[in-house]
BALOBA-1460 file (C-alpha; in Angstrom, 3 decimals):
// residues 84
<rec num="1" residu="x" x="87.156" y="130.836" z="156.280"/>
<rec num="2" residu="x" x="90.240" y="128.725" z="155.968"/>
<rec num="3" residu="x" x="90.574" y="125.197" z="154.256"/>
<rec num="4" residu="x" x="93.503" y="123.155" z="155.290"/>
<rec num="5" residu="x" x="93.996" y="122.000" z="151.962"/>
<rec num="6" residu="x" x="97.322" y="119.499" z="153.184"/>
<rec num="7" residu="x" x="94.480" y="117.828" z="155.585"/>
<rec num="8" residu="x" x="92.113" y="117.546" z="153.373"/>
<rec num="9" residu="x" x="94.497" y="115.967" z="151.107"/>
<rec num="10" residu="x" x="95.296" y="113.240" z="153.242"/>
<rec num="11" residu="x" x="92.255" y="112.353" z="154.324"/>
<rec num="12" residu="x" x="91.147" y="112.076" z="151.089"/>
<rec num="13" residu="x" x="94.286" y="109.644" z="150.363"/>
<rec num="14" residu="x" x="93.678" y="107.487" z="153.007"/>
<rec num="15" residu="x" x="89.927" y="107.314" z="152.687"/>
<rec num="16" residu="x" x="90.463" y="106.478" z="149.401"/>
<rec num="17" residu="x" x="93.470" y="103.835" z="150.091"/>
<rec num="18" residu="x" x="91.019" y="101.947" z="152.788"/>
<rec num="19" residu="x" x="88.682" y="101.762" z="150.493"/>
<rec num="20" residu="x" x="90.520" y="99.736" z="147.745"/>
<rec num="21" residu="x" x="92.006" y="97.919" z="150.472"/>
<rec num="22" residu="x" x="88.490" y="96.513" z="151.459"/>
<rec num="23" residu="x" x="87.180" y="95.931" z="148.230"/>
<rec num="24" residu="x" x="90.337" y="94.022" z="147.452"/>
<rec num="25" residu="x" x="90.287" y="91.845" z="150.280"/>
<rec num="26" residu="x" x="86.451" y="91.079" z="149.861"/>
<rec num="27" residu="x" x="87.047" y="90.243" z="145.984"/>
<rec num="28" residu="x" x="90.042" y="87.458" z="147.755"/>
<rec num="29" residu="x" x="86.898" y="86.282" z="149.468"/>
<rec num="30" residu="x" x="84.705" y="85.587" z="146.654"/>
<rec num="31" residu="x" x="87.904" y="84.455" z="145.056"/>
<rec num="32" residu="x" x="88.403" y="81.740" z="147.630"/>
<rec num="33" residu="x" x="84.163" y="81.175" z="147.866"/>
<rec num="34" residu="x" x="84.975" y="80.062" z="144.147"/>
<rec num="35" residu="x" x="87.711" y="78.170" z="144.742"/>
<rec num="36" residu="x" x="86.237" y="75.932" z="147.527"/>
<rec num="37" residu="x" x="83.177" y="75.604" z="144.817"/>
<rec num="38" residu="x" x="85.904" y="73.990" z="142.167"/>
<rec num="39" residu="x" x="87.723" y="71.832" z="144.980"/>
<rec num="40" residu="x" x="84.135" y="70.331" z="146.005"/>
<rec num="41" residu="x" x="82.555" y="69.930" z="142.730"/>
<rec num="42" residu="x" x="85.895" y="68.024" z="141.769"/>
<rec num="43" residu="x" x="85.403" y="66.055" z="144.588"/>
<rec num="44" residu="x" x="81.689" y="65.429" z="143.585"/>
<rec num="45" residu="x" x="82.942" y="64.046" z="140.031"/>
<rec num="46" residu="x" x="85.314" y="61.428" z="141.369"/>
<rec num="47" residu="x" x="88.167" y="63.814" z="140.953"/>
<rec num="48" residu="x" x="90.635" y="62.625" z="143.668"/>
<rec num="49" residu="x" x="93.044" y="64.951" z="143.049"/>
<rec num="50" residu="x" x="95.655" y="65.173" z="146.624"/>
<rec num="51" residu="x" x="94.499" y="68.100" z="148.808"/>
<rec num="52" residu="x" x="91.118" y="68.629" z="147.067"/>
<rec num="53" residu="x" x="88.972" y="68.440" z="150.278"/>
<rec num="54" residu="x" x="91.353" y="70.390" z="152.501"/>
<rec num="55" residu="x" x="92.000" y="72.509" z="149.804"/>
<rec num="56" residu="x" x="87.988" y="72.926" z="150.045"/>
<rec num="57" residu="x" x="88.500" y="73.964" z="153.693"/>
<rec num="58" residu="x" x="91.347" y="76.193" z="153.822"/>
<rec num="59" residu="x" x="89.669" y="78.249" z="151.032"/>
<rec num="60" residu="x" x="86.652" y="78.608" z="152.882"/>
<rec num="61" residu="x" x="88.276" y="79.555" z="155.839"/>
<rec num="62" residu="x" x="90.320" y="82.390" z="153.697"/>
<rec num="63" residu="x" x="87.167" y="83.606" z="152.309"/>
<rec num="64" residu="x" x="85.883" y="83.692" z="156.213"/>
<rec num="65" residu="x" x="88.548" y="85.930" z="157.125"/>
<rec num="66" residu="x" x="88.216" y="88.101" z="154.526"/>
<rec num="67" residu="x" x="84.781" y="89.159" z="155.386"/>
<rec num="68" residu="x" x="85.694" y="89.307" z="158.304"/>
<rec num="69" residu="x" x="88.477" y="91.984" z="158.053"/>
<rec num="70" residu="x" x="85.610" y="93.564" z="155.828"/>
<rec num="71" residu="x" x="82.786" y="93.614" z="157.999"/>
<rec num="72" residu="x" x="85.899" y="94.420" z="160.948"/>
<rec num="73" residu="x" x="86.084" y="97.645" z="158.871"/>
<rec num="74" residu="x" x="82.715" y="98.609" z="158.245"/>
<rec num="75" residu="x" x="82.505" y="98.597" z="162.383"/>
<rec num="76" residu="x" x="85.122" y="100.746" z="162.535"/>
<rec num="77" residu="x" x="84.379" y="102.866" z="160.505"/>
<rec num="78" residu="x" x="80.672" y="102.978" z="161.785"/>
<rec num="79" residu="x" x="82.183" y="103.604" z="165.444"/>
<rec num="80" residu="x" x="84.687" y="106.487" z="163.990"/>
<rec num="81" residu="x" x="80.826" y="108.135" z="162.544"/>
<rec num="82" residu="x" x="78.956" y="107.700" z="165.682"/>
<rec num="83" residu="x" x="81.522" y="109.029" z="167.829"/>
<rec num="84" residu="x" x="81.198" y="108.162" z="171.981"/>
């Protein structure tokens, strides 16, 4: 029996590259879930502060694509699993 070692390598890299990708990018989405919590509970208090309900917005439609991309990778890397 013979290991491509070099192969296994690299798919061990990138494996492990996606997967700190995805984790990043869904930690930006609770980041921005957070944010849009601050922007509307400032709003809530009075806090008129320029931008704080589109700031609201645009943070929740961040955190929207994030888990998208995520949930975009999951699917693809469910499909690359279940083959055709």
């Amino acid at each position: 029996m013979h290991i491509k070692w070099n192969a296994l390598a690299q798919t061990a890299g990138l494996s492990f590259g996606v997967t700190v990708a995805v984790v990043a990018v869904f930690a930006l989405g609770i980041l921005a879930l957070s944010r849009r919590e601050a922007a509307v509970s400032a709003a809530a208090e009075g806090g008129t502060a320029t931008g704080t309900a589109g700031g609201g917005r645009l943070a929740l439609a961040g955190a929207c694509v994030c888990f998208a991309l995520c949930g975009g990778a999951v699917l693809y890397g469910l499909s690359l699993i279940a083959g055709k």
